[in-house]
PDB file as gemmi writes it, atoms N, CA and C in Angstrom:
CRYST1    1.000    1.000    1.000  90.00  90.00  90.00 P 1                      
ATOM      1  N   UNK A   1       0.839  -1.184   0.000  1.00  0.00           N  
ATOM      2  CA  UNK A   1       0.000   0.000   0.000  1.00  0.00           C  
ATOM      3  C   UNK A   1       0.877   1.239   0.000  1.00  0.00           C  
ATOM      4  N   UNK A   2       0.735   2.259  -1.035  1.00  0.00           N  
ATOM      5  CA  UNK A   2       1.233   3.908  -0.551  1.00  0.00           C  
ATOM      6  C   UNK A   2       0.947   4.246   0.223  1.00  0.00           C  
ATOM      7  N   UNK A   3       1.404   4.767   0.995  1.00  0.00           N  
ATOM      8  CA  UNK A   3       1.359   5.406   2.383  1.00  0.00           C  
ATOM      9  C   UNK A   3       1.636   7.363   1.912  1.00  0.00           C  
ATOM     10  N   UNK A   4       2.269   7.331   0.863  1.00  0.00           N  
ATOM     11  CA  UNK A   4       2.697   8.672   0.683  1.00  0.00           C  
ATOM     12  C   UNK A   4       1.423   9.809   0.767  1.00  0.00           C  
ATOM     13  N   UNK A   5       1.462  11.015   0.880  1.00  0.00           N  
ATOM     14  CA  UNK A   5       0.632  12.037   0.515  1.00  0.00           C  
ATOM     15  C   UNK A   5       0.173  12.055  -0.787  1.00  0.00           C  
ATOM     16  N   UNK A   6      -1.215  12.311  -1.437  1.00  0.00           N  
ATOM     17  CA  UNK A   6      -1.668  12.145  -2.510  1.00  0.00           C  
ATOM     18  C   UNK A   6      -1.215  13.331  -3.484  1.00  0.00           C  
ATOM     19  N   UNK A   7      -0.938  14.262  -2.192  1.00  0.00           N  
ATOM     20  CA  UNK A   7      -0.257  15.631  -3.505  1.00  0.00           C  
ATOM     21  C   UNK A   7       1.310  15.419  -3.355  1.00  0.00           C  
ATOM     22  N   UNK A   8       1.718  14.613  -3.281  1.00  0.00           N  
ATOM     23  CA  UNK A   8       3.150  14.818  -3.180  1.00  0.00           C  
ATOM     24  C   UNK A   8       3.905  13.848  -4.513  1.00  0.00           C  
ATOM     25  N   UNK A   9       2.776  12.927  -4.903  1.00  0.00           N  
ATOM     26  CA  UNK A   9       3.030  12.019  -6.408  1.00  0.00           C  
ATOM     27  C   UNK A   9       2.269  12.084  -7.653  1.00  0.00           C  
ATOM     28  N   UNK A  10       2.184  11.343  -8.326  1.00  0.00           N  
ATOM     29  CA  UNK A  10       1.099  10.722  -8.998  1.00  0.00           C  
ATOM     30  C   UNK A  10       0.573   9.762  -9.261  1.00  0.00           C  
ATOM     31  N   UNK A  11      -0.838   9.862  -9.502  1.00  0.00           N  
ATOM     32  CA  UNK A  11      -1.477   8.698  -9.358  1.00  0.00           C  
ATOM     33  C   UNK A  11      -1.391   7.808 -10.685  1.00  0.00           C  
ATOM     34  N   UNK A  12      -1.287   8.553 -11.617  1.00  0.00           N  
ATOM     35  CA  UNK A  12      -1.592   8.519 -13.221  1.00  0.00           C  
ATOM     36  C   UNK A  12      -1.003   9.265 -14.277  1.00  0.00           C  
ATOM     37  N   UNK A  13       0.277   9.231 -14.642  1.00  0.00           N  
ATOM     38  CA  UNK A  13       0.820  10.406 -15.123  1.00  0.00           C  
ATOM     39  C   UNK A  13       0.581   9.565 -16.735  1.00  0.00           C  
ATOM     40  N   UNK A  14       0.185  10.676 -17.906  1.00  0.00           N  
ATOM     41  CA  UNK A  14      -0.232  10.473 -18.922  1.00  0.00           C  
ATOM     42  C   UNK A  14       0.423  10.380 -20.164  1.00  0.00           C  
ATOM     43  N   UNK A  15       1.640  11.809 -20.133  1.00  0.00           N  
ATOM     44  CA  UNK A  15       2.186  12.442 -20.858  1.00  0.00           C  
ATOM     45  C   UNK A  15       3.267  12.895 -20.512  1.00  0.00           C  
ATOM     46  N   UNK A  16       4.606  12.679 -20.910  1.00  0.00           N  
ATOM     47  CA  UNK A  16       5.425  13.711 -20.416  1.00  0.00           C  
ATOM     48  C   UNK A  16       6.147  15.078 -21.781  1.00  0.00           C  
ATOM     49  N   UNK A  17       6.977  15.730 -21.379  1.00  0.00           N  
ATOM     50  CA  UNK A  17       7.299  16.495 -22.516  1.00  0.00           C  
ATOM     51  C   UNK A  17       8.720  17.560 -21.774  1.00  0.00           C  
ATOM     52  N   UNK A  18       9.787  17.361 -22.308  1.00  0.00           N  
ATOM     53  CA  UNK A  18      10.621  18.238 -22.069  1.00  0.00           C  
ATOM     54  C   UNK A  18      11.031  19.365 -22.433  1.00  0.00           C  
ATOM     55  N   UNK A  19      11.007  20.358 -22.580  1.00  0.00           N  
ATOM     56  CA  UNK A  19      10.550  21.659 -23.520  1.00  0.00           C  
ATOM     57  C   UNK A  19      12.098  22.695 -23.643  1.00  0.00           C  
ATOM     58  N   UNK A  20      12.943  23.823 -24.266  1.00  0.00           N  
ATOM     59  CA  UNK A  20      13.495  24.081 -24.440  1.00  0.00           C  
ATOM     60  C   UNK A  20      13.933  24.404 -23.602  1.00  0.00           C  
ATOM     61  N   UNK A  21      14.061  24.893 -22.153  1.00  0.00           N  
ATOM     62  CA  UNK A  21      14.417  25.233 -21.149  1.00  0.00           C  
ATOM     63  C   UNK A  21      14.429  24.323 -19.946  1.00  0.00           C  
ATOM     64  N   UNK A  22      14.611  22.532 -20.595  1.00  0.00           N  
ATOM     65  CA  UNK A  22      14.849  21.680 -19.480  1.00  0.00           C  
ATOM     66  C   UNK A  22      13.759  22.161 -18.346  1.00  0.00           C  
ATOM     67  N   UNK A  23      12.621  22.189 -18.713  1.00  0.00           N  
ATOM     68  CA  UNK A  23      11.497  22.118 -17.833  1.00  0.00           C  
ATOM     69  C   UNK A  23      10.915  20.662 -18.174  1.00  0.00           C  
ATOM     70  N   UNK A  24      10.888  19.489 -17.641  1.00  0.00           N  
ATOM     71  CA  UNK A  24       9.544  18.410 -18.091  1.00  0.00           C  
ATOM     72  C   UNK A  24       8.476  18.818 -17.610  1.00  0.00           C  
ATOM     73  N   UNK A  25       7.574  18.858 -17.972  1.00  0.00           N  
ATOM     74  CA  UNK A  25       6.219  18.739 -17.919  1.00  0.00           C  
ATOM     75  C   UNK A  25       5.755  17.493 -17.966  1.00  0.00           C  
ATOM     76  N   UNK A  26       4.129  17.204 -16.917  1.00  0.00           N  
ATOM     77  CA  UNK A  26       3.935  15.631 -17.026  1.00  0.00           C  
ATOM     78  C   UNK A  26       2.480  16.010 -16.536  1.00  0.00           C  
ATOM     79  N   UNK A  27       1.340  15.526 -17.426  1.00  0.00           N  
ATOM     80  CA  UNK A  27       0.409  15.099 -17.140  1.00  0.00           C  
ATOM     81  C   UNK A  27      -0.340  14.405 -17.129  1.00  0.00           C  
ATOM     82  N   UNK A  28      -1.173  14.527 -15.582  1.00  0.00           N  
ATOM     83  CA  UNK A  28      -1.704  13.684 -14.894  1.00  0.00           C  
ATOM     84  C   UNK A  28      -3.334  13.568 -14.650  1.00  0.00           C  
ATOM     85  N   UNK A  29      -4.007  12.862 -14.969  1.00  0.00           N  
ATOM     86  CA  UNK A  29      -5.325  12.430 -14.964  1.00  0.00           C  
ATOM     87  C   UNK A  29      -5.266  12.296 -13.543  1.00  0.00           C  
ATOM     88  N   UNK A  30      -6.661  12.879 -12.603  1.00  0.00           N  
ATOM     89  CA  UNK A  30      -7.183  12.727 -11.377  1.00  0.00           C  
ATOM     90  C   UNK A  30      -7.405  10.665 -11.755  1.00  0.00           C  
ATOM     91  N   UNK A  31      -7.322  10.052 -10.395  1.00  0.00           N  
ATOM     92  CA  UNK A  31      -8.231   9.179 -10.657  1.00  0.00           C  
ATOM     93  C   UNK A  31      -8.614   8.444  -8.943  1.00  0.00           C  
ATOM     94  N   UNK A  32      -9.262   8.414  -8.366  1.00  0.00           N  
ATOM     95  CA  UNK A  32     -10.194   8.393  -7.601  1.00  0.00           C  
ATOM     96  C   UNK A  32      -9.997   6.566  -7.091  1.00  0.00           C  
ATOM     97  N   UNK A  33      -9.506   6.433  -5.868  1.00  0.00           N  
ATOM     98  CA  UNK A  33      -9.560   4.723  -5.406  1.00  0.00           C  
ATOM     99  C   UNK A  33     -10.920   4.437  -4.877  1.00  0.00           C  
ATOM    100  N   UNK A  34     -11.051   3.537  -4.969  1.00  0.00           N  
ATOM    101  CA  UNK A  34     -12.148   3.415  -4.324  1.00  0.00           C  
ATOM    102  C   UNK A  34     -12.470   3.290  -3.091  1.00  0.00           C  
ATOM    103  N   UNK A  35     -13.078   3.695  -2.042  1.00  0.00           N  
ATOM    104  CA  UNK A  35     -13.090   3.466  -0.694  1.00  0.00           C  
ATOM    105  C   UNK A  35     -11.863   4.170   0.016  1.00  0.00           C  
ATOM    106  N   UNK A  36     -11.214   5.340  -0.964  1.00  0.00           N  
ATOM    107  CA  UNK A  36     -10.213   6.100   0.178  1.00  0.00           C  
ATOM    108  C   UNK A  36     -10.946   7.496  -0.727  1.00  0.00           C  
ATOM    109  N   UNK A  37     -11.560   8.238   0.042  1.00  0.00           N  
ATOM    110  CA  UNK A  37     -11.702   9.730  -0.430  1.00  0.00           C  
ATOM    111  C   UNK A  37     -10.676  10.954  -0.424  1.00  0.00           C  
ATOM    112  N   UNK A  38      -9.713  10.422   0.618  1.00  0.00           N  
ATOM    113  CA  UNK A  38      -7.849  11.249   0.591  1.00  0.00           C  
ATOM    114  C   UNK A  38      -7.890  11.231  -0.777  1.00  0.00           C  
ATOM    115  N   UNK A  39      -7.804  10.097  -1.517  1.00  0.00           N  
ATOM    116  CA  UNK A  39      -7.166  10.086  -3.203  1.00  0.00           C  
ATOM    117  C   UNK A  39      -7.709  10.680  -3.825  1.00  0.00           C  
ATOM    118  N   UNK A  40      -9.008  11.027  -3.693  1.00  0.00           N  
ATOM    119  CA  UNK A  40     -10.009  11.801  -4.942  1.00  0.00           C  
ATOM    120  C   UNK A  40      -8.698  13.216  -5.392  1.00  0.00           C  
ATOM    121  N   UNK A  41      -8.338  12.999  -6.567  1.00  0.00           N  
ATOM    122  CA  UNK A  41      -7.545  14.124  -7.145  1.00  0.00           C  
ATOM    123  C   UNK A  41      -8.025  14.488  -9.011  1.00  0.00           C  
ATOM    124  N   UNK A  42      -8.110  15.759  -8.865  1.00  0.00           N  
ATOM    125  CA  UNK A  42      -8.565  16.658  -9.815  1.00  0.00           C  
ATOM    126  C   UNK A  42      -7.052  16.017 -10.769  1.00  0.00           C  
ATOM    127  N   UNK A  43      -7.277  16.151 -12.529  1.00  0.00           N  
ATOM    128  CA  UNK A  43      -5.846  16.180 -13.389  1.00  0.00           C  
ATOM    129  C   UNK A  43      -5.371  17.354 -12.990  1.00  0.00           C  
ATOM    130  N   UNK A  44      -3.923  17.197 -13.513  1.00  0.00           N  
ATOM    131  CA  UNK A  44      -3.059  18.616 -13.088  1.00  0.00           C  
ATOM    132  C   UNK A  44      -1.829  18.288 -14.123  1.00  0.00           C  
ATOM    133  N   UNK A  45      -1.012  19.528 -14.508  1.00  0.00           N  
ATOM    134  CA  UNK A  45       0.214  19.541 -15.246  1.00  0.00           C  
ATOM    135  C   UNK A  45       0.615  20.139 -14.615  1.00  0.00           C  
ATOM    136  N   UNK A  46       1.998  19.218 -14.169  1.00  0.00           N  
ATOM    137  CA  UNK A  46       3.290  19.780 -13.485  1.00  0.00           C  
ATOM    138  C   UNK A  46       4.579  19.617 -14.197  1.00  0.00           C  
ATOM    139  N   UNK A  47       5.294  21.228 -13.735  1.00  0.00           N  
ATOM    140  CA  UNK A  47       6.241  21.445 -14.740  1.00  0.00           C  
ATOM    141  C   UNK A  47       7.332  21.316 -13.321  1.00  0.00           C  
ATOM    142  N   UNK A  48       8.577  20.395 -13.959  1.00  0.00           N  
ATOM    143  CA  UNK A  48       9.599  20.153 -12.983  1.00  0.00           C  
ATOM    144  C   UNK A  48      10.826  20.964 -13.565  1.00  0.00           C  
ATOM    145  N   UNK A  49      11.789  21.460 -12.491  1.00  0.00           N  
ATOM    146  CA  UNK A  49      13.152  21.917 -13.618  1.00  0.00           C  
ATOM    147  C   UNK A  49      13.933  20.863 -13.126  1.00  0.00           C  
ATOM    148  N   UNK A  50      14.265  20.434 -14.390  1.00  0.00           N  
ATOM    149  CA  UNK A  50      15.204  19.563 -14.225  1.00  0.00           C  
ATOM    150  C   UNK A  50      16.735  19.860 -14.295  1.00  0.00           C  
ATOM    151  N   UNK A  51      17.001  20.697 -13.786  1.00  0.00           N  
ATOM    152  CA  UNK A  51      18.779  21.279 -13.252  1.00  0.00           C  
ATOM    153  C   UNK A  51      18.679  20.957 -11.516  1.00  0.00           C  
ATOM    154  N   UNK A  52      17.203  21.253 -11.626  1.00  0.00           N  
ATOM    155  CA  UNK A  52      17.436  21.100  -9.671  1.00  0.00           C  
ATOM    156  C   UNK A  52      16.445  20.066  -9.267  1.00  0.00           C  
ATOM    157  N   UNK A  53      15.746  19.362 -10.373  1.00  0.00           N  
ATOM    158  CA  UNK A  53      14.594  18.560  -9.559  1.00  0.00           C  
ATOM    159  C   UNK A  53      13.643  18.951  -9.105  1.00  0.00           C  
ATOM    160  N   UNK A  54      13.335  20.598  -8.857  1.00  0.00           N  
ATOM    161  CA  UNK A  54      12.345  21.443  -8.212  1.00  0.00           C  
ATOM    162  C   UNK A  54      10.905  21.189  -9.094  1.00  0.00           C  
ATOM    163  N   UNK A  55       9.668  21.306  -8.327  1.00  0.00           N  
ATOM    164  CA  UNK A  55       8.826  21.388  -9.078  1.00  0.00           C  
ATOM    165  C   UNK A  55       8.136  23.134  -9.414  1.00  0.00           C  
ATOM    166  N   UNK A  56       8.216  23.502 -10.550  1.00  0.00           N  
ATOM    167  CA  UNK A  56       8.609  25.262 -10.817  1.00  0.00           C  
ATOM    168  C   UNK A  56       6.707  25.729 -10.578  1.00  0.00           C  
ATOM    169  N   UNK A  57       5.988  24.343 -11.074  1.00  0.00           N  
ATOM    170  CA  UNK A  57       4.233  25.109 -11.393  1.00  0.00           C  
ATOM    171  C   UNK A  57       3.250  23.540 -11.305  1.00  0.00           C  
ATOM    172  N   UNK A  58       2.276  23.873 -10.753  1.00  0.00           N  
ATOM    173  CA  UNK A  58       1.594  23.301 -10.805  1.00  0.00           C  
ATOM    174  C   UNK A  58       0.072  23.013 -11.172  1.00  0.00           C  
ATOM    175  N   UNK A  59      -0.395  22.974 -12.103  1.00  0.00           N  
ATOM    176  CA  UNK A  59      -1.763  23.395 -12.246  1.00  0.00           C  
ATOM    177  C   UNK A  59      -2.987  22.499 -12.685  1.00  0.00           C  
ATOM    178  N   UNK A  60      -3.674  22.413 -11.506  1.00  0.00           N  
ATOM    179  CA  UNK A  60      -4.850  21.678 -11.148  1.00  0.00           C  
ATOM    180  C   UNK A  60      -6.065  22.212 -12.056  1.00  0.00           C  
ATOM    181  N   UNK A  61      -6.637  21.036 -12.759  1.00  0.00           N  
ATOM    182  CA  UNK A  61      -7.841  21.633 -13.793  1.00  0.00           C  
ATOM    183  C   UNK A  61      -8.800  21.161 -13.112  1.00  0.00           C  
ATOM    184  N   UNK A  62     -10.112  21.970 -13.324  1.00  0.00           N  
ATOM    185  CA  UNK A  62     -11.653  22.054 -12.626  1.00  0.00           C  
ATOM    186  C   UNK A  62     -11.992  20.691 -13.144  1.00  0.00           C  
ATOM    187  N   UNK A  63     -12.342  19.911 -12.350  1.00  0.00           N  
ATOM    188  CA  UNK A  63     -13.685  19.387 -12.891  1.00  0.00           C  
ATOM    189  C   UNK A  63     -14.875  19.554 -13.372  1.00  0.00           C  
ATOM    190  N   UNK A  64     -15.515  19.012 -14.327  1.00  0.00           N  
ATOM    191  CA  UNK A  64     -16.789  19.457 -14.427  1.00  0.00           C  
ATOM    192  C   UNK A  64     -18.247  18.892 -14.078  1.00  0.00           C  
TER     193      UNK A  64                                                      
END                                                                             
């Protein structure tokens, strides 16, 4: 079992993309366990820099 924080990984990463400025980008589809409501997570694209590993942005899309 993960034990980790649900915002601290991903559950589902979809896509990745490394872009001219060694940023990856990676997105991630929400997807929902069953019988743990902690996990319920919205998709989001997160942009990492990869010189430091930092994560630079993060952005959570609405559900509808």
């Amino acid at each position: 079992m993960n034990t980790a924080a649900p915002s601290t990984h991903f559950l589902s990463a979809q896509s990745v993309y490394v872009d001219s400025s060694d940023t990856l980008w990676v997105a991630g589809r929400g997807q929902p366990r069953l019988g743990h409501a902690a996990h319920l997570r919205r998709g989001q694209l997160v942009a990492i820099d990869l010189t430091t590993n930092a994560v630079k942005r993060t952005i959570v899309f609405r559900t509808v």
